[in-house]
C-alpha positions as CSV (number, residue, x, y, z in Angstrom):
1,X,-24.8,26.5,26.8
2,X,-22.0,24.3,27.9
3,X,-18.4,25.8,28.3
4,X,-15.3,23.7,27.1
5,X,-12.1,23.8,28.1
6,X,-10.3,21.9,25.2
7,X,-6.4,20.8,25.0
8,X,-4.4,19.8,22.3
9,X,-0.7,20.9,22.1
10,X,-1.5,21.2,18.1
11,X,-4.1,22.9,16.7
12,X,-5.5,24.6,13.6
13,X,-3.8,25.0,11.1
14,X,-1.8,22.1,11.7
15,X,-3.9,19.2,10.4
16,X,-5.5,16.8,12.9
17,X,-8.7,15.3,13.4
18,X,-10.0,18.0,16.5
19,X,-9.9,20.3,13.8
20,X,-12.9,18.7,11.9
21,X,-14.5,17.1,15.1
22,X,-15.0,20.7,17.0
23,X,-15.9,22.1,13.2
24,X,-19.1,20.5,13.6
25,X,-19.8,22.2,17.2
26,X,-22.2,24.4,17.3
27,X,-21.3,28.0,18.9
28,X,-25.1,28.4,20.2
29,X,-25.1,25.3,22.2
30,X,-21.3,25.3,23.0
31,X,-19.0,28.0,24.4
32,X,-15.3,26.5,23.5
33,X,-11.7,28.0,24.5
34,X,-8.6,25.8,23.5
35,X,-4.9,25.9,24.5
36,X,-3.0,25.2,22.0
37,X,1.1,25.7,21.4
38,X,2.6,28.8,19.3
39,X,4.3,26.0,16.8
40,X,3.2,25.0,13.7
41,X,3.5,21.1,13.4
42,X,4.5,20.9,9.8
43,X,7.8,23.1,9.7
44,X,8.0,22.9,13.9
45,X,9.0,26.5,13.8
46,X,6.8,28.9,16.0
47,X,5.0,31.4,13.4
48,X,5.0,35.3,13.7
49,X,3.5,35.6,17.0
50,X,1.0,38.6,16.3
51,X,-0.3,36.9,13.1
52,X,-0.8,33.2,14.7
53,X,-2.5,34.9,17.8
54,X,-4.6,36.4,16.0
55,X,-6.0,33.6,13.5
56,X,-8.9,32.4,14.0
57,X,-10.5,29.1,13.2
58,X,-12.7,29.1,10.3
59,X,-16.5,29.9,10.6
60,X,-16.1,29.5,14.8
61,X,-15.5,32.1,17.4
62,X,-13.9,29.8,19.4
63,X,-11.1,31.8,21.3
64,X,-7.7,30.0,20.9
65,X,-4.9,30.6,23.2
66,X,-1.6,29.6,21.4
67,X,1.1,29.1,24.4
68,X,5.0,29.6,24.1
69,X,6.6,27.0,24.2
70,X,10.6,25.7,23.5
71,X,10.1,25.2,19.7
72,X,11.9,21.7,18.7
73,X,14.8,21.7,16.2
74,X,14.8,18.3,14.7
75,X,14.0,15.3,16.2
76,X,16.2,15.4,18.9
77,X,15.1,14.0,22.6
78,X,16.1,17.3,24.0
79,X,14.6,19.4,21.6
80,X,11.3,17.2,21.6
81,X,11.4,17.1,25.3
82,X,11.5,20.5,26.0
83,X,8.9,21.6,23.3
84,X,6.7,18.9,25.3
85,X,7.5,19.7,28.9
86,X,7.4,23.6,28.5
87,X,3.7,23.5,26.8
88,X,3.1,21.5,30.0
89,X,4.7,24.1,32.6
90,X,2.9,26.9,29.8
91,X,-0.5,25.6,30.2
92,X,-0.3,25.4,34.0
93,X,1.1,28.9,34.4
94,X,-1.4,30.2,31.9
95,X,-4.0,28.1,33.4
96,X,-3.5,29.7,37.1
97,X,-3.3,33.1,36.0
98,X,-6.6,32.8,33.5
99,X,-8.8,30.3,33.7
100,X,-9.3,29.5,37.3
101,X,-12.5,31.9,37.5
102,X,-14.3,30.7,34.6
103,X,-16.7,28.4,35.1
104,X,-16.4,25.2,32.7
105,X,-18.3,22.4,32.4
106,X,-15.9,20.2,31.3
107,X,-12.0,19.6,29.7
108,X,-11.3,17.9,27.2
109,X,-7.9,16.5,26.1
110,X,-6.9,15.0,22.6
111,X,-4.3,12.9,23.5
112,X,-2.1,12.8,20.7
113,X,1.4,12.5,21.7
114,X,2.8,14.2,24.1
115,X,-0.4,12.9,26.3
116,X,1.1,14.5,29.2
117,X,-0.7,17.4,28.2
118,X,-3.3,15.5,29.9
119,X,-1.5,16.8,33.2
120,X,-2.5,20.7,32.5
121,X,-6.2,19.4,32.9
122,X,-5.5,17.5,35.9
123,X,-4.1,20.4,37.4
124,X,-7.4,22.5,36.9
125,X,-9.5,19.6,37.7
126,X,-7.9,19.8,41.0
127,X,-8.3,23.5,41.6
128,X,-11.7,24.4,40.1
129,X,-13.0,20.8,40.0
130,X,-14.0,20.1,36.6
131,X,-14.9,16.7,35.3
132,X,-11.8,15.7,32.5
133,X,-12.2,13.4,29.3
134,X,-9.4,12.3,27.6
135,X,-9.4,10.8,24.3
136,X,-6.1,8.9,23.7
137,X,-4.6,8.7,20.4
138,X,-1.8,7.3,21.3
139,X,-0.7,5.0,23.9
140,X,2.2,5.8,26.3
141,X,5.1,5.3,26.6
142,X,4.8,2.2,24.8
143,X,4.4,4.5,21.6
144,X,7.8,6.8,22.1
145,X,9.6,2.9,23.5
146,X,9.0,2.2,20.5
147,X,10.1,4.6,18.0
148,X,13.8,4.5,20.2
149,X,13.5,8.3,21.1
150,X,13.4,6.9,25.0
151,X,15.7,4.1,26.0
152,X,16.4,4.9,29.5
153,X,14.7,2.6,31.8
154,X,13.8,5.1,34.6
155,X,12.8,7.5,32.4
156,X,10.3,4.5,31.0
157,X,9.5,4.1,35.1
158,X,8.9,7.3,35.9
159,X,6.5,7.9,32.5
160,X,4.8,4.8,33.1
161,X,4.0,6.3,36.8
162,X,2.7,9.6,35.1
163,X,0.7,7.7,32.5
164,X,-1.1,5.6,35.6
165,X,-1.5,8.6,37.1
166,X,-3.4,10.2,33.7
167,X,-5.6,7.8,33.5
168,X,-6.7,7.7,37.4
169,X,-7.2,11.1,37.0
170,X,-10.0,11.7,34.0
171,X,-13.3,11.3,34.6
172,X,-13.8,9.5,31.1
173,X,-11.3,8.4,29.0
174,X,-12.4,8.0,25.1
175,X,-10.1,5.8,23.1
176,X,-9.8,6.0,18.9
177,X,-9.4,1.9,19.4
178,X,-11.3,-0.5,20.8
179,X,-8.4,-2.9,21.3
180,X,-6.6,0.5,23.6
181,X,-9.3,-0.4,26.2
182,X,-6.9,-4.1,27.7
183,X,-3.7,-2.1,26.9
184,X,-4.8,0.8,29.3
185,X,-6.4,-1.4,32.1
186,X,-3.2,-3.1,32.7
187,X,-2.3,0.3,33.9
188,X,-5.1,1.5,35.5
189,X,-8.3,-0.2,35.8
190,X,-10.8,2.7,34.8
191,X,-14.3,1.8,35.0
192,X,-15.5,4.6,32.9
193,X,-13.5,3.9,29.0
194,X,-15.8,4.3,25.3
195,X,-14.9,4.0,22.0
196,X,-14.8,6.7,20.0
197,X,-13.4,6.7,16.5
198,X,-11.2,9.2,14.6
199,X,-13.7,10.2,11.1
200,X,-12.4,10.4,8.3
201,X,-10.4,14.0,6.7
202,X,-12.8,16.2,5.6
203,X,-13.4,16.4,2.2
204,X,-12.2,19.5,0.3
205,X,-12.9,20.3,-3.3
206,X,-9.5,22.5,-4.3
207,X,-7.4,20.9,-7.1
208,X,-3.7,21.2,-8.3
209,X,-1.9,19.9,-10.5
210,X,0.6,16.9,-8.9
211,X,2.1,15.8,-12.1
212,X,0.4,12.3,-11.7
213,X,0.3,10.4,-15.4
214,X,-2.9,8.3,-14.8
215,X,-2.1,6.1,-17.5
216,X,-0.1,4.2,-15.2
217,X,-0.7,2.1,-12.4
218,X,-0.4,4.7,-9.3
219,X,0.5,3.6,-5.8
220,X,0.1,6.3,-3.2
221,X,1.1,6.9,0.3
222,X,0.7,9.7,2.7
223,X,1.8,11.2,5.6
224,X,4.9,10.7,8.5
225,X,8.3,9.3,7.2
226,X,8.4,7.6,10.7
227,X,9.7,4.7,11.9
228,X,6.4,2.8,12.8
229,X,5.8,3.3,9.0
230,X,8.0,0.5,8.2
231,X,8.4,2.2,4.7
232,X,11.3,0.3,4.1
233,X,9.2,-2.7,2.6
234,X,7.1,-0.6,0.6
235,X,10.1,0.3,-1.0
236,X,11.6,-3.3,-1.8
237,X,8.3,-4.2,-2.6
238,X,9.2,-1.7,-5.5
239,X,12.2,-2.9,-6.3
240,X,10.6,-6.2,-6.7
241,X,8.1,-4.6,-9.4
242,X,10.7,-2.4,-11.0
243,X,10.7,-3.9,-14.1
244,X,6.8,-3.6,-14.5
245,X,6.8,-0.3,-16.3
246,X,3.4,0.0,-15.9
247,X,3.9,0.7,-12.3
248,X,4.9,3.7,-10.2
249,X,5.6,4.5,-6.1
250,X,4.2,8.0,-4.8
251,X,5.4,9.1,-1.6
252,X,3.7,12.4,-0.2
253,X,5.1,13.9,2.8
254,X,8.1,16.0,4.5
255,X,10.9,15.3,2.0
256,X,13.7,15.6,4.9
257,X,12.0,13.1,6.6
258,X,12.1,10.5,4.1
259,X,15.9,11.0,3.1
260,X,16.6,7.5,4.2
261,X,14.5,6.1,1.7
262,X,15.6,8.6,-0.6
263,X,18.5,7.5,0.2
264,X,17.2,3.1,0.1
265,X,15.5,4.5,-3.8
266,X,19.4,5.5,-4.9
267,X,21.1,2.4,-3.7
268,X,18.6,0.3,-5.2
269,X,19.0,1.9,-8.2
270,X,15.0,2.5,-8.4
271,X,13.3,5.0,-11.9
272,X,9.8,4.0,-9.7
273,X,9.5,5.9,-6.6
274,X,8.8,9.5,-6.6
275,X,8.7,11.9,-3.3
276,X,7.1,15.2,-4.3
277,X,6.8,16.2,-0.8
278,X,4.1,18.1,1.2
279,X,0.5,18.1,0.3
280,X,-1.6,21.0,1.7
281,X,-4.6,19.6,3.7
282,X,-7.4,21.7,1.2
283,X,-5.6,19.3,-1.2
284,X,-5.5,16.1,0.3
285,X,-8.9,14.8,-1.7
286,X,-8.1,15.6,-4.7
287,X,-5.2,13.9,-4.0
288,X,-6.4,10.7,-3.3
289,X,-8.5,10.9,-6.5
290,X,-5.4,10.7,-8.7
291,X,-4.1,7.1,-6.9
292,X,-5.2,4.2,-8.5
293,X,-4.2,2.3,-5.0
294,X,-3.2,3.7,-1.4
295,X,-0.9,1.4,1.0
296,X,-1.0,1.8,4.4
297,X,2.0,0.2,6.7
298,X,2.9,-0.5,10.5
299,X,5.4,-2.4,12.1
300,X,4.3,-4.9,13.5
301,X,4.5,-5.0,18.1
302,X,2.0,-4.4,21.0
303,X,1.1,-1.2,20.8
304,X,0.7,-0.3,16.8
305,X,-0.8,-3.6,16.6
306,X,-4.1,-2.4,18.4
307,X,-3.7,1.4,16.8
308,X,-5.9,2.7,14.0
309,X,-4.2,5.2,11.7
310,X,-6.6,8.4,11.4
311,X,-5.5,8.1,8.1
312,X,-7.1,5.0,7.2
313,X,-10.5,6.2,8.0
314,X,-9.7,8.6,4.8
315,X,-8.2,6.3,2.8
316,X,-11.3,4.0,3.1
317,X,-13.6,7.2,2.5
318,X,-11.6,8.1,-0.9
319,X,-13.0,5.0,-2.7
320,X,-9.5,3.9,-3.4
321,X,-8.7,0.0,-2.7
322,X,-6.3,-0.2,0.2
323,X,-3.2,-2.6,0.6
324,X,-1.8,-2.9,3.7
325,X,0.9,-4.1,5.1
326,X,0.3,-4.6,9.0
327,X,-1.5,-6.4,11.7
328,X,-4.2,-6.0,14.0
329,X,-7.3,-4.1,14.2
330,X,-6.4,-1.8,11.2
331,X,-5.5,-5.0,8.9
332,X,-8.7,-6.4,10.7
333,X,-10.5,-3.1,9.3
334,X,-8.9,-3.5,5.9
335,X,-10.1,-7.2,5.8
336,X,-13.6,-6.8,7.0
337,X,-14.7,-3.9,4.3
338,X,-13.3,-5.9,1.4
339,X,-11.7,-2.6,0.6
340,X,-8.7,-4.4,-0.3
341,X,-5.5,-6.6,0.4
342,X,-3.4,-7.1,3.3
343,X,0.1,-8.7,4.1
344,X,2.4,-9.2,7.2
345,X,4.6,-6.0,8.1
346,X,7.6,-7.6,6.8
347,X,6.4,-9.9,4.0
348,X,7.3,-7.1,1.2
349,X,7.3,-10.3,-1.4
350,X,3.6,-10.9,-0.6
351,X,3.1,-7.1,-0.7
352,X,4.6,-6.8,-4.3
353,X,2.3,-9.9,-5.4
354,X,-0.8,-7.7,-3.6
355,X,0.1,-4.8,-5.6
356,X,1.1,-6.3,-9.0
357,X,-2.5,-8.4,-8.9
358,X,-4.1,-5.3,-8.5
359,X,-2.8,-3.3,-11.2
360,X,-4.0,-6.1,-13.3
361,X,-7.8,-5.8,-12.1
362,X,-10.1,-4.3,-14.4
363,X,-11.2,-0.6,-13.3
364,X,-14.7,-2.1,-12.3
365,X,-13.3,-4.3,-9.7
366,X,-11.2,-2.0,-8.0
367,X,-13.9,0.4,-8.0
368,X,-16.1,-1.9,-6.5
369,X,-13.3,-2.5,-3.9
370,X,-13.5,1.4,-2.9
371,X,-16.6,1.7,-2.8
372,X,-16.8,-0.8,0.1
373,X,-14.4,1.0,1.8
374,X,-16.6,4.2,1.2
375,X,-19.5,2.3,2.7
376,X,-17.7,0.9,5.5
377,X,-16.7,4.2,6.6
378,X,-20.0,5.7,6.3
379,X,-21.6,3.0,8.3
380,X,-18.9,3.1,11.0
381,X,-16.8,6.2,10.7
382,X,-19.0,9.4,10.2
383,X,-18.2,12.3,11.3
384,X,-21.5,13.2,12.5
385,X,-22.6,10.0,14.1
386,X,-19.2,10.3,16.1
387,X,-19.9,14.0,16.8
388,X,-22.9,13.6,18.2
389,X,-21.6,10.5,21.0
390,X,-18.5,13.3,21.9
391,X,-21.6,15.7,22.4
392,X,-22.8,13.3,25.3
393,X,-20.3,13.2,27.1
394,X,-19.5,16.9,26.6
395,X,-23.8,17.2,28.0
396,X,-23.2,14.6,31.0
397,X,-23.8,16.3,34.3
């Protein structure tokens, strides 16, 4: 039985892809323990401490350790700094005083943002010796340059050093990318970088009702209100369609996120767009069902350029044509499943065309359009097949 030592500042129940990926573990062949942070991601409020320390993850007896840590409020720097920086110092404490005399095989970060967690592992590695494998999500700093939350050029330096100093430091690093692999050897040349994919969300069967009229031509989209997004043009794409009755804008995520396009739907006068907010994850499929399209968006620069969205994996698995509006390997994803259109980040004319020929297709074309999308992700997106490659490098010796 191998032990695992597994990192990820969010964890069940917040909703990200380790959830699924270490669902399909097996406890007989794998002994897991995870540090994890005391804060739920959705409401980024720490929960009742004896009730979250005691949940466990479904149908696993993997033991979770949920860490204190300096619970953001907002989006502030400070406040996102110092939820990132005191699961860091956390971890390490933690670490010292409880995990140095177990005997791991291995540790295993999922580099989501902040990847600095990656530096809790390091800090084992060095004192118990223990191979690291860190799968990046994200790439930094580029990723937080990017969104404007850092500005300051020293601070840039000095995360640029600790990034470098990341990657030297893992034994394997895993990326959800292929196109990450040039972007993190111009940092470090690491001789020892795979491709592993995020699989799609796992499916659920629980329904409810979302108020979705399916006579009507639905556009869906899900998920962060963020800049990177680049919502905006979704949203004048909308005003360009406005006067097709026929067709509506859904837009499912954290409502206080999305009050400046709220805000864009108001000044633009627009009866079309609709934010009911939130969808539960147990949800999320039955969701999907009720689009008769999903759009997918990123701005277009270096770094998202080369990223895949996790949530295009599940987009292509709902059978849903996609219509994106981006560049890069995700539009490059988009074009090569026929699972839909795509247009330049900015060209929200060309996206309005994309959507408006669409809602003029006959069900049987854009069903054929999902399914390719289905079959695309089965052939190079399942959960299993991806699984089963992490479980190699978790067997390595």
């Amino acid at each position: 039985m191998k032990k695992i030592l597994i990192i990820s500042q969010y964890f069940y129940p917040n909703n990200f892809r380790i959830n699924d990926i270490i669902s399909k573990l097996s406890d007989k062949n794998y002994n897991i323990e995870i540090l994890s942070s005391n804060v739920n991601y959705i409401n980024k409020k720490k929960d009742n401490k004896i009730k979250y320390q005691k949940l466990k993850f479904p149908g696993k007896s993997f033991n979770i350790h949920r860490l204190p840590v300096i619970s953001r409020n907002g989006s502030s720097f400070i406040g996102i700094a110092s939820e990132y920086i005191s699961f860091i110092v956390s971890g390490i404490f933690f670490g010292n005083k409880n995990l140095l005399d177990k005997k791991f095989d291995k540790i295993f970060i999922y580099g989501t943002s902040p990847i600095l967690q990656a530096l809790i592992a390091i800090y084992l590695k060095k004192k118990i010796k223990i191979p690291v494998i860190l799968w990046v999500q994200d790439l930094w700093p580029e990723s937080v340059v990017y969104t404007g939350y850092i500005k300051n050029r020293l601070l840039i330096k000095i995360l640029r050093f600790l990034i470098k100093y990341i990657y030297k430091n893992c034994d394997t690093i895993l990326i959800q990318s292929p196109d990450f692999k040039a972007k993190i050897k111009k940092i470090y040349d690491h001789k020892n970088i795979h491709y592993l994919p995020n699989p799609p969300e796992t499916i659920h069967i629980e329904k409810k009702n979302f108020l979705i009229d399916k006579r009507y031509f639905n556009v869906f989209y899900t998920g962060n209100f963020g800049k990177a997004q680049n919502l905006e043009i979704l949203m004048l794409a909308a005003n360009l369609l406005k006067d097709k009755k026929n067709i509506r804008f859904y837009f499912f995520g954290d409502k206080k996120k999305a009050r400046d396009l709220i805000e864009l739907g108001e000044k633009l006068e627009l009866q079309n767009c609709y934010f009911p907010g939130y969808v539960e994850k147990k949800y999320f499929t039955f969701l999907l069902s009720q689009a008769s399209i999903v759009t997918l968006g990123l701005k277009k620069n270096e770094i998202w350029s080369v990223t895949i969205p996790s949530k295009l994996q599940s987009y292509l698995n709902s059978g849903k044509p996609i219509v994106g509006f981006l560049t890069g390997t995700a539009a490059k994803i988009i074009k090569n499943s026929k699972a839909g259109y795509v247009n330049n980040p900015n060209d929200f004319k060309g996206l309005a065309k994309s959507i408006e020929k669409l809602s003029k297709k006959s069900k049987k074309s854009l069903d054929i359009m999902g399914m390719n999308g289905k079959s695309y992700c089965e052939k190079y997106f399942n959960i299993n097949n991806i699984t089963k490659k992490l479980k190699k490098f978790f067997n390595e010796s």
